[in-house]
N, C-alpha and C positions, 0 to 999 in steps of 0.2 A: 299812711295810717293816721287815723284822728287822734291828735295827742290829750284825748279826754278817753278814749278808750278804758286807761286805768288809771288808780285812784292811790298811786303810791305816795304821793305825798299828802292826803290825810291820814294815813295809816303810820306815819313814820309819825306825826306829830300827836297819833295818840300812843303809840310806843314811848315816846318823850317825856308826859308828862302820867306817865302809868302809876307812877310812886305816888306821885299827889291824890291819888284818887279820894283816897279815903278821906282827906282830908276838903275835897271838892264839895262845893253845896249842889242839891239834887239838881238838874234842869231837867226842860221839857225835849223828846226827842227829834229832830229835824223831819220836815217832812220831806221824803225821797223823790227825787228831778231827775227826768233823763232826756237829756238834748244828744237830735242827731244832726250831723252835719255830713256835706253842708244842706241845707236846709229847700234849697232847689236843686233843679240841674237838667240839661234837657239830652233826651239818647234818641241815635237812630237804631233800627231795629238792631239787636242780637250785638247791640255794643252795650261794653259794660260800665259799674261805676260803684267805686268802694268808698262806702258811707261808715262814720265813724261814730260809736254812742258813747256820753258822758253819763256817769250813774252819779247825782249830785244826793250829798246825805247820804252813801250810803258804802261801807267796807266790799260789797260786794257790785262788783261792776260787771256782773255777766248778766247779757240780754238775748233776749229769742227776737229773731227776725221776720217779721208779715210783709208783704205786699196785699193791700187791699185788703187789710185782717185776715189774712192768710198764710198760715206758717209757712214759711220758705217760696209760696207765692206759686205759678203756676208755668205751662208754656202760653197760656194767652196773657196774662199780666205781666209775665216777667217772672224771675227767680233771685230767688238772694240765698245764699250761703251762709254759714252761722258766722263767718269771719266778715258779714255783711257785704261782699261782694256780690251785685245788683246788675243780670244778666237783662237786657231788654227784650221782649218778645220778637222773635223772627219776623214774624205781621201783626204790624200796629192794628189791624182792623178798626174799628170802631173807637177804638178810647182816644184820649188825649193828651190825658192823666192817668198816672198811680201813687199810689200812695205807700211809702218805705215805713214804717213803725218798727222804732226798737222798743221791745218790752222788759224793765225789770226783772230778773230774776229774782230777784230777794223782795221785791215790792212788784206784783203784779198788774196793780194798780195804775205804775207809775209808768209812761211812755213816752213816749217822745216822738215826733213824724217828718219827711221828707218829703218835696213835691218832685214828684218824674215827669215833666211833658215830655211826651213820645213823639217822634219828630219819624216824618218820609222818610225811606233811605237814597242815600246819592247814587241814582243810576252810575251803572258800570258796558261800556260793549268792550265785549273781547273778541267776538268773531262773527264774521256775516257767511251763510250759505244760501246763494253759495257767494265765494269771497267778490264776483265779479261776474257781470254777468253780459249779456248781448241784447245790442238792440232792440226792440218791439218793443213788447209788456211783456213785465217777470215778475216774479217773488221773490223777495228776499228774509231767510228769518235773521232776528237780529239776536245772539246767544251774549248772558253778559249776567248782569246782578242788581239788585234794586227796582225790579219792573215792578209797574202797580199797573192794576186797573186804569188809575188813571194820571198815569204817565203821557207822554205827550214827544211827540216825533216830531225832530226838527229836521229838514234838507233843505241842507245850504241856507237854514238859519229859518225856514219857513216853515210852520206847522202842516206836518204831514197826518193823511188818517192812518193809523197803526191798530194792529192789534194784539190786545195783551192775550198770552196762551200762557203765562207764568211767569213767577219769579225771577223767573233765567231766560223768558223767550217773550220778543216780540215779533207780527209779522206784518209784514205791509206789501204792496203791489204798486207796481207803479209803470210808466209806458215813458220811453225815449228813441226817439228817431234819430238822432246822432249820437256820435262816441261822446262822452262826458265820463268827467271822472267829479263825483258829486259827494260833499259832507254831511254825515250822519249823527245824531246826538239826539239824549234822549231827557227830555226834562223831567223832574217830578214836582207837585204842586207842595202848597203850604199843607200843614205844617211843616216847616224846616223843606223848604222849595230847595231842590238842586240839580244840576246838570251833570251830564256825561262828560269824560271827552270826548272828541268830533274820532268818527272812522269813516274814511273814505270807500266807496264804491267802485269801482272804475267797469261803466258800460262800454263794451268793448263793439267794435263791427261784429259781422254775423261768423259762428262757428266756422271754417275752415280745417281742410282736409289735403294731405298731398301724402300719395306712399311713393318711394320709392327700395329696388328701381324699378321704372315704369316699364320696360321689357327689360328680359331675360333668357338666359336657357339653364337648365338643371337636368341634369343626369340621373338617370334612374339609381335609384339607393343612398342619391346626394340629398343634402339639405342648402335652404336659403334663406337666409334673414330678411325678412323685410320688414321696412319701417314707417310705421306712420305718425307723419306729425300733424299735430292736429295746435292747430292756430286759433286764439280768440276765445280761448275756454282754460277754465281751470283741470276738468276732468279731460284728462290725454287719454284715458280708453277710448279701446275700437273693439268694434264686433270682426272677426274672421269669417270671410266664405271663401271658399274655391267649390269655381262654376256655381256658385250661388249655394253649396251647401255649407251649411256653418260646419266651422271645424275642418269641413272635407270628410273625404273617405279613401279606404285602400284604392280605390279603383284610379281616383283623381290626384290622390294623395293628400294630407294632411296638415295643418297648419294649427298652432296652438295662440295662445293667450299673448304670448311676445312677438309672433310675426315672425315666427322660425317655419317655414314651410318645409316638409321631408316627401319627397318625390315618392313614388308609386314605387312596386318590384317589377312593372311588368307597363310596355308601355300604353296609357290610354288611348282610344282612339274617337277624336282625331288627337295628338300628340300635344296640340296647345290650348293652356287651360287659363281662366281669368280668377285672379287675386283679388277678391275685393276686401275695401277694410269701409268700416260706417262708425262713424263717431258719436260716441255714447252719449255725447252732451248733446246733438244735433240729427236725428236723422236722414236731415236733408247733404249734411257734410259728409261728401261719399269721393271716394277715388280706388282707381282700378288699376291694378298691372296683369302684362301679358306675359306668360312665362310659355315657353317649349319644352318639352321635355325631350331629352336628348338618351340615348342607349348610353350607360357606363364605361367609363374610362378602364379598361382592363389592365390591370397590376397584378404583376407573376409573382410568386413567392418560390414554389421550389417543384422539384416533380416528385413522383413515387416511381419506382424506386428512384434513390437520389443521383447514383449512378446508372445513365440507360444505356442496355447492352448492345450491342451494332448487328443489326438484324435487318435483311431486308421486309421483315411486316414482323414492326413489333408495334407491342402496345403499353403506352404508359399514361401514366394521369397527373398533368399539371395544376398544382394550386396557387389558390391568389383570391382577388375580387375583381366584380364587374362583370362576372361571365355572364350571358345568356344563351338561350337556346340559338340564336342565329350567329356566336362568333364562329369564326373561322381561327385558323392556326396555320402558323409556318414552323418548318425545322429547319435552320440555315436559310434561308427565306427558297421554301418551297413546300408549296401546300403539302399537308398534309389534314388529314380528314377527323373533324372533331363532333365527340357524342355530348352533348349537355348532359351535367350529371349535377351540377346547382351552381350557384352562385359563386362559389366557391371552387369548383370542381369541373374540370372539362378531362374527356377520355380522348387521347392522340391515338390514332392506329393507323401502322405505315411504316414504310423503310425509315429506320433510324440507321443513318450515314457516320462514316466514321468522317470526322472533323479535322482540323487544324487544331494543335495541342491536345487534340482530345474532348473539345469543348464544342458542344454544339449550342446553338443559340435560336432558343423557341422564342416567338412572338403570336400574340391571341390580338385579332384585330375585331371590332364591333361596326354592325355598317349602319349606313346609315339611318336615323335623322343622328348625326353627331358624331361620325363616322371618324375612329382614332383607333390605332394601333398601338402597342402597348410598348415597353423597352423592352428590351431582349433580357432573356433570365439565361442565363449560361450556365449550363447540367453538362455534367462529367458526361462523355461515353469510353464507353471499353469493349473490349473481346471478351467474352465468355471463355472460360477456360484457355486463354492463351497458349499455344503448342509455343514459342518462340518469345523474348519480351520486345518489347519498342523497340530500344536498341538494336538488337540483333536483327531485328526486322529491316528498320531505318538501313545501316549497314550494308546488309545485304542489295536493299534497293540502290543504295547507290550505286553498285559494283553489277548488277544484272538487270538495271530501267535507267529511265532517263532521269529517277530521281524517287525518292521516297513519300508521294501525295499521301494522304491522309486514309486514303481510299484503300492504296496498295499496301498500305504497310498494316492496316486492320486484316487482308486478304493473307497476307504471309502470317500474320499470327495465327488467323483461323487454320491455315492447310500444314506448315510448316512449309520449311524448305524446298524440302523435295517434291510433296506435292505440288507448291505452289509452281516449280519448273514443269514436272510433268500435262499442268493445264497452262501454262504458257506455249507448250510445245504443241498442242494442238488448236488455239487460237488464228484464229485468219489472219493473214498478213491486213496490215493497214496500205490501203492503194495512193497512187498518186493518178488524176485526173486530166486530160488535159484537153482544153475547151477547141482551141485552134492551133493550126501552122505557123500561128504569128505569138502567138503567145512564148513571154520571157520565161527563161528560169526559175526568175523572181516567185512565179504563182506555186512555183514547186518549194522552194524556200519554203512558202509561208502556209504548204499545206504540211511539210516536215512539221512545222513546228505546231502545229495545230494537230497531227498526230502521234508527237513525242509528247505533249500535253493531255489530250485526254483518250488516245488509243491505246485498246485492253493488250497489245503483242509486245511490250516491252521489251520484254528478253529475245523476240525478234529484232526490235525496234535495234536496240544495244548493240547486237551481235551485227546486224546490216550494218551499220555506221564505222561499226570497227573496221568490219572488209574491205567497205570503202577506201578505208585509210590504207589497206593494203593493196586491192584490185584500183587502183586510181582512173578515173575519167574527170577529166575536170572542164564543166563548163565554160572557160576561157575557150576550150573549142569548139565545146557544143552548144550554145547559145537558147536554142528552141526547146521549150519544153519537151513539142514533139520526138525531137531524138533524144534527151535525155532521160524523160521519164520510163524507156524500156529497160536500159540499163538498173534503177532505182527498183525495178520490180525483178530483175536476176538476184538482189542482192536481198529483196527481202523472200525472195523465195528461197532462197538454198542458207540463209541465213541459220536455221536449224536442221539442214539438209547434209547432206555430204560434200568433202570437200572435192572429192576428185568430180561430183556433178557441176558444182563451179565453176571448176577449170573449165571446163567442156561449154556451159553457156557463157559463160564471160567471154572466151578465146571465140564463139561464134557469134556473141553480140555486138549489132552493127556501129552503138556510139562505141566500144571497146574496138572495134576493128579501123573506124576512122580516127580514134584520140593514139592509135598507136600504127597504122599505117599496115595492117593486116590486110583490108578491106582491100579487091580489087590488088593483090598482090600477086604480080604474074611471076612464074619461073623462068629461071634465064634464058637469055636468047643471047644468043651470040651473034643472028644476022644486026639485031638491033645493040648489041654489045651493051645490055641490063642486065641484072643481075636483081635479084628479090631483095625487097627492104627486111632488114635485120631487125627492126626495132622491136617487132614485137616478142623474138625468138628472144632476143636481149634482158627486155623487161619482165617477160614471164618467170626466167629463169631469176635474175635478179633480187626482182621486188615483189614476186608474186607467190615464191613455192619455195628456192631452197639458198638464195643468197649468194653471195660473192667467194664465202669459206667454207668449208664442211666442218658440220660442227658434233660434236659431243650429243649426247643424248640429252642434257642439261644446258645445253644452249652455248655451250662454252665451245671456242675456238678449237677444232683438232691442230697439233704441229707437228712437224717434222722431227727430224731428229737436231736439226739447228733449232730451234726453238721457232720455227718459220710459220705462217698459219699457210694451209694447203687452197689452191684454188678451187674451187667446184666446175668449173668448165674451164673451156678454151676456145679462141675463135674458131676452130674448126666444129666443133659444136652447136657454136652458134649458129654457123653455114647449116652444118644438117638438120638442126630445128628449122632453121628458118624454110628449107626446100621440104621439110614436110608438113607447112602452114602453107605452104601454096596452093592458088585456083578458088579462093571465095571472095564473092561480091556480095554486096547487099541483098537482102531480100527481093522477092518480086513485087511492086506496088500492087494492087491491087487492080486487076482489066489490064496491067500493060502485060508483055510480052516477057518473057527472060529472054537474057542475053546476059556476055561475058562479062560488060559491065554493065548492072544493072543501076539505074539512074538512083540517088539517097533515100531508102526507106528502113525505116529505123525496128517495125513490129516484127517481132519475130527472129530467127537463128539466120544469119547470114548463108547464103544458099553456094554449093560447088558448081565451078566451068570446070569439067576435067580437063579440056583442052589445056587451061590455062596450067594445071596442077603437074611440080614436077614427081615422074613416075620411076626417078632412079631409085637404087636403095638409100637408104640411109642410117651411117651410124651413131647410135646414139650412147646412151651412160650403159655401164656394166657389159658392155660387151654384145648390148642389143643391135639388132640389124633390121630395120625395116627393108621386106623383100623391095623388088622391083616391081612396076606396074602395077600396084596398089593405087585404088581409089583417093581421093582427096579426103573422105572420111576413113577410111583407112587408117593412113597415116597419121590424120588427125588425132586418133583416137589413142592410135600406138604410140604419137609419139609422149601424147597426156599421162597415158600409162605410165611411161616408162620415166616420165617428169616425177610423179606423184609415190612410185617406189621407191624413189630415191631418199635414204635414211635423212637429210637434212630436212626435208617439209614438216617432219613432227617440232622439231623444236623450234625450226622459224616460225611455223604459224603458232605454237605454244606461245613463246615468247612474246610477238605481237599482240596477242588476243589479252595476255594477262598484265600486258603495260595498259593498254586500254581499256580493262576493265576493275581490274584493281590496283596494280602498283609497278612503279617505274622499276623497281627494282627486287625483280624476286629473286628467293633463290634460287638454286642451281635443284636442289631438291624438288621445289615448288615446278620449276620448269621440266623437270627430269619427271614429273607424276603428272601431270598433264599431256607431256607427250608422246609416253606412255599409253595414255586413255587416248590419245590419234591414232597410235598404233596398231588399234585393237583389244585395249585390256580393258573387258568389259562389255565391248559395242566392235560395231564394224570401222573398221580402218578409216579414218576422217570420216567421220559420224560427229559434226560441228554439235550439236546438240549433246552429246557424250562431255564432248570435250569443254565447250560450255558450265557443262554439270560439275564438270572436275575442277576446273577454274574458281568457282563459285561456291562449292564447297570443301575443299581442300583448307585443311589449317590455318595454312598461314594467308587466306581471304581471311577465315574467320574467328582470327586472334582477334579481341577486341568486341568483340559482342558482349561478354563479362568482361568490363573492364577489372577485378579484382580477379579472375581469372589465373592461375599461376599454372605454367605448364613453359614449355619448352622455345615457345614463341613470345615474344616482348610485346602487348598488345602497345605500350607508348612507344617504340623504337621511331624514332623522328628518321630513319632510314625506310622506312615504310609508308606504303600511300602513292599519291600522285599528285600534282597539280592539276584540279580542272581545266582543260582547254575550254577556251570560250563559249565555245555552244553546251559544252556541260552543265559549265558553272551559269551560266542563264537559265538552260532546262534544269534544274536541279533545284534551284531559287523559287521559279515559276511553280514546278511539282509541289515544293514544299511546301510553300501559301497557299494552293489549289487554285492558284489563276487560271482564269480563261482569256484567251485571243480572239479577236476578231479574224474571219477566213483568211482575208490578203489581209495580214499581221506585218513589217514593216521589222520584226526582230531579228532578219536576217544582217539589217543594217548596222543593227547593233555589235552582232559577232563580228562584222565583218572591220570596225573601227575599233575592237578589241583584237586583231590580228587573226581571225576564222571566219572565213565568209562562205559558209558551206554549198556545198556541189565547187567552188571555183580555187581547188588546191593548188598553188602555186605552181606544182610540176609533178611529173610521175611519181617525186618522191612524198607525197602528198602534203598536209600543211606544214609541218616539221618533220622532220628528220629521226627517224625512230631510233638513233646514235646520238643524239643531242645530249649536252652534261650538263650538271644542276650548275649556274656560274660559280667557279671558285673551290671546285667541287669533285670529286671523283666518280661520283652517284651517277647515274642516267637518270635524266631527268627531258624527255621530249616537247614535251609540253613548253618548258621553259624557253624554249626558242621565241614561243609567241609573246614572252613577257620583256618588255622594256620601258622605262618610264614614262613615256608617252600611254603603252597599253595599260598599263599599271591603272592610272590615271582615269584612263576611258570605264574602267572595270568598275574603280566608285563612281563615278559620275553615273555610268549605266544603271549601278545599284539606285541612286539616289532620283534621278527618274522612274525608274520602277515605281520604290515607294510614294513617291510625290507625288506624282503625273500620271503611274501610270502607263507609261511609255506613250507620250503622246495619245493616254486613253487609249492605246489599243490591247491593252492587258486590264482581266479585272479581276479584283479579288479583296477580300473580306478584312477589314482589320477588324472586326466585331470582337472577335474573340482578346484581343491584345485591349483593346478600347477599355473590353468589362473591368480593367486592371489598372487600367493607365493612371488610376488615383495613388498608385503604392506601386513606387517607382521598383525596391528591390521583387517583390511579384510579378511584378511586367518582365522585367532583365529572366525572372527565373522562368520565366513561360517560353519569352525568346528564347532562351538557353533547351528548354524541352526540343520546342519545336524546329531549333536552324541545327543543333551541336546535340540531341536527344542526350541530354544533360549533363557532358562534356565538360562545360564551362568552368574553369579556372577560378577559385576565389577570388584573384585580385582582379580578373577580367570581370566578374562581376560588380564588384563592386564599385570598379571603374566606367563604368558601363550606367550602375545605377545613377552615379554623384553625377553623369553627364545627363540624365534624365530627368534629376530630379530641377536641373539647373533654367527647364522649360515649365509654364504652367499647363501649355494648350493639351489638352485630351490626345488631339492625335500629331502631334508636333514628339510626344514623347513619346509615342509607337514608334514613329518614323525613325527617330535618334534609337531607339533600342536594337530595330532592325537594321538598320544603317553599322551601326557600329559591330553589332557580330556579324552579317554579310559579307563585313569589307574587311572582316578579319583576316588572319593568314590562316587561323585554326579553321576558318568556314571555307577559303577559297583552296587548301590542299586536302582533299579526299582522304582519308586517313581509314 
């Protein structure tokens, strides 16, 4: 501020001498001055400048302000403020000068004046468009402050032509064939000449273009980013086309602003489509990609309903994404036939199978172009109103098949028990085949096991195996398929037949007549001094019908009055059986001739030489007498009869049938009501299918089906059950998992290194010993014969090839369902635990079980350990 502005110190000095007045001589009064300062000064436009005024002579120091005698001045001259701040006009246009005047207030008269030279303003750039640009010839404006008309363009310090478009914009054009990066500034002339600073240009090579990726594939409903860079320009826009239309369309599908392409619903034809992108700053800067479109990736979410019921043609509907009208579907991987219903929605109709755990596992596959199969979605199945639960089901199967597949144990929920025997008992037997004369055992082995696996006759299957173990022939002598597979078919025919029709073909069957020396068995001769082989009169009696002791209706020993057990025959007995088995030979071959001895042919009932056959009487049990001169069928038949009346066949054959099909140790009751039902209570006298029935459903089979159960029977009594013999405990493993075998299967080897090498029973008395004791033990226990630490041994190792391998790949079957789990080790242990022990399993065995599970990371490393360790348990490998 101009320290003349005010006038306080004349005013204090005539305050001062105020008393004197009066006494003052008159004077003349000052004439009034007013100086503005400072008194030049020079502005660029719209800058300012505070001028200060002196009011001399006079108390009152307030002034009015002009530019150019003009109050407060103008936008073309400038502006001033009453505080004399002195705004300089925006555009100098035309002047050069102005003129500041402060005027008196109290003396109007009196003024005072300033010179303004108005001066260019100093150019300013702040920005070029565009900032940079590409070889040839371009434009560039230059945006910034202080442009004049005739301002003046320097590059790289040389006057360029420009042109002025305002205050804030110059434009110019200019041509380069190479890259340069070139200085820009922009002068203004005199009045008050000034410069810019310099702002650089940088001419760049020509526009470029590269998208990537350059090919591709994308799936219907998928999306793909692509990108484009664009090189040598400042503007990085691109234009989108697919197949050259911008944007796209549903048909080709769509791409937006950032290079996000989203695929079609449905696929175009032909299937690949070109991406181009065009660079906004150039439209010579062009690049392309190739994309394919490929059919969606199919992802299951869940079905409807969420449990599917087990129906041979049902229908249910899985959802997810990816579907289209051409996927396909598996259930357990086998087709099953799919409706397209959207994207979301596909309709399954078909047998829905009962599963392993109960778990079926659908997969939706999509073909090709881009042809993928989805993961498996694992859906509950169940029985629709179940007559019987898993358990009891399970149970059951084990004790009347070869084991509880997934298959049979949804069958006995549907029918129940009873039913489920009564359509077992009408079921065809499963055959044994045999190719040639030269052909081993071996082919019969491995069609056994290929029809204990997936042949509907179980309860046939059961019951023939059993008999076996009582009627013995063991291929140690019969070697050729050819002779043995006739016997294999006596057994599965009378297997629900009667028993006294057994006797009758087995006692005429030709491998039954050469494994025990019946065959070609002549009556005595005295000139030749022979006498007929006993063995088979021996064995029949022995091991076939009524045993060594006469027993109890309960199976239990009769005694004497010493406490002695009673014989049931005596050699002389055995003489007269044996001379009423006299005079049969083999069948007649086929084209040959009969005769006495007829040369080995195995099809068919062993045929009579009456010559051969003795025609005395004979006496047999109870006081029977076959007359004299009776045919060889005759006797035959009388003497079966009177074999097969005899009160001990109910409870021997009782007792054997019910250790082999559910426990080493029944009771005397258990035994006593089965033989019973041989007897005729209910059915015809050895009516094996009766008896069968009574085994299989009697009590104390079926303590244990509720385990929470309370009644008169202990379903946990560790006195109860059996040990699996080896062929069991492998069918039974196999049933569980729903393996399948390859035809000539190689699992006979396996039983047979676990101490059971089926058709080749050690001796008449077949694999063990049906008197055999649990070791250390009071219990009967037959099975255990076969267990020693060697077989022990062979029993996990067999389990752990199963799981592994496979059995050298000749077993197949599913871990799918165990896998879905395998992330959540106690889940897995509780599934195994469903499906091996139908949910049995011991808390601490579980949780011992899991900690070993979880101790693996691999997916099916820890299936294997789950199944492994309940298999090889003793709770899996005793039948209970």
């Amino acid at each position: 501020m101009n320290p003349h502005k005010n006038a306080n110190t004349g005013l204090l000095l005539s305050l001062t001498f105020l008393g004197f007045a009066a006494f003052a001589p008159a004077q003349t009064t000052p004439t009034v001055q007013v100086t503005v300062s400072p008194a030049t000064t020079s502005l660029r436009p719209s800058a300012t400048k505070d001028f200060g005024a002196y009011v001399k002579n006079s108390n009152n120091q307030a002034v009015t302000w002009l530019v150019n005698n003009i109050a407060g001045g103008n936008a073309t001259i400038g502006t001033i403020n009453t505080d004399g701040i002195y705004t300089a006009p925006a555009i100098r246009g035309a002047l050069t000068t102005v003129t500041v005047t402060a005027k008196s207030v109290a003396a109007p008269t009196a003024t005072g004046n300033a010179t303004v030279t108005l001066l260019n303003p100093t150019p300013s750039i702040e920005s070029l468009n565009p900032p940079a640009v590409n070889i040839g010839s371009f434009g560039v404006a230059i945006s910034g402050k202080g442009f004049l008309p005739t301002s003046k363009l320097l590059i790289d310090g040389v006057p360029s032509p420009a042109t002025y478009v305002s205050p804030t914009e110059l434009r110019f054009s200019a041509t380069y064939n190479t890259p340069i990066k070139v200085s820009l500034s922009v002068v203004n002339p005199d009045p008050g000449a000034a410069a810019s600073y310099s702002k650089s240009l940088t001419v760049m090579p020509p526009v470029a273009l590269s998208l990537s990726p350059e090919t591709t594939t994308v799936r219907l409903f998928a999306t793909k980013k692509f990108t484009a860079s664009v090189s040598n320009a400042v503007n990085k826009t691109v234009i989108w086309t697919v197949n050259d239309i911008p944007g796209g369309n549903a048909t080709v599908g769509t791409i937006d602003a950032t290079g996000l392409y989203t695929a079609p619903t449905t696929l175009p034809t032909p299937n690949a489509i070109t991406i181009k992108a065009v660079a906004a700053a150039s439209s010579t800067a062009v690049d392309t990609a190739a994309a394919t479109i490929l059919n969606p990736i199919p992802v299951l979410q869940s079905t409807l309903p969420a449990t599917l019921p087990i129906s041979d043609n049902g229908t249910f509907v899985v959802t997810g994404t990816g579907f289209i009208p051409t996927s396909t579907a598996k259930l357990n991987n086998v087709a099953i036939p799919a409706t397209y219903i959207s994207p979301t929605q596909l309709r399954l109709t078909g047998p829905v199978p009962a599963s392993v755990g109960n778990m079926a596992l659908v997969t939706v596959s999509n073909p090709d172009p881009g042809k993928y199969t989805s993961k498996a979605l694992s859906a509950p199945v169940a029985v629709d109103n179940p007559k019987v639960t898993a358990l009891a089901a399970s149970r059951f199967l084990e004790q009347a098949s070869w084991g509880p597949s997934p298959a049979a144990i949804a069958r006995v929920q549907q029918l129940g028990f009873e039913a489920w025997l009564q359509e077992q008992k009408n079921i065809p037997a499963s055959d044994y085949t045999v190719a040639n004369n030269s052909q081993e055992v071996f082919y019969l082995q491995s069609q056994f096991f290929t029809n204990m696996l997936k042949g509907q006759d179980q309860l046939r299957q059961r019951m023939a195996f059993a008999l076996h173990q009582i009627w013995v022939v063991s291929a140690l002598k019969l070697g050729r398929s050819y002779e043995y597979a006739p016997y294999l078919r006596v057994l599965n025919k009378n297997a629900l037949g009667n028993y006294r029709t057994l006797m009758y073909d087995m006692t005429l069957n030709p491998a039954m007549g050469n494994y025990l020396d019946m065959v070609d068995n002549e009556k005595a001769n005295a000139v030749k001094k022979t006498a007929p082989n006993e063995n088979w009169a021996r064995e029949l009696l022995q091991l076939f019908t009524i045993g060594l002791v006469q027993l109890n209706g309960d199976g239990s020993p009769k005694r004497d009055t010493l406490g002695n057990t009673i014989p049931t025959y005596s050699q002389e007995d055995i003489i007269q059986f044996t001379n009423a088995f006299t005079g049969w030979t083999y069948p007649v071959t086929p084209g040959k001739t009969p005769k006495a001895h007829n040369p080995p042919y195995f099809n068919g009932n062993m045929v009579a030489w009456e010559s051969l056959h003795d025609t005395t009487a004979k006496s047999l049990f109870n006081g029977r007498v076959l007359p004299p001169g009776q045919t060889a069928e005759q006797d035959l038949n009388g003497a079966l009869d009177n074999i097969f009346e005899h009160a001990n066949v109910a409870p021997f054959v009782a007792l054997r049938l019910i250790q082999s099909l559910v426990t080493s140790n029944p009771s005397p009751g258990y035994v006593s009501r089965v033989a019973a039902t041989f007897n005729g209570r209910g059915a015809a006298r050895g009516d094996l299918f009766a008896v069968a029935r009574a085994i299989l459903l009697d009590p104390e089979a079926r303590a244990g089906d509720n385990p929470v159960a309370v009644g008169l029977i202990n379903p946990n009594d560790p006195n109860r059950g059996k040990l699996r013999p080896p062929v069991q405990y492998v069918a039974n493993l196999l049933r569980t998992l729903d393996a399948t075998v390859i035809v000539e299967n190689p699992i006979e080897s396996y039983t047979a290194d676990m101490g059971q090498k089926p058709f080749y029973p050690a001796s008449v008395f077949s694999y063990y010993s049906p008197f055999s004791r649990v070791p250390q033990s009071p219990l009967a226990g037959p099975e255990f014969q076969l267990l020693s630490s060697t077989t022990a041994l062979t029993r996990v190792n067999m389990v752990y090839a199963l799981l592994c391998h496979g059995l050298d790949n000749e077993v197949k079957f599913s871990k799918g369902p165990f896998l879905q789990l395998a992330s959540d080790p106690a889940a897995l242990v509780e599934l195994v635990n469903k499906v091996l022990l139908y949910g049995r399993m011991p808390a601490e065995m579980k949780a011992a079980i899991a900690t070993a599970v979880a101790a693996d990371q691999d997916p099916e490393c820890r299936v294997e350990i789950a199944l492994y360790l309940a298999a090889t348990s003793g709770l899996y490998q005793v039948q209970h």
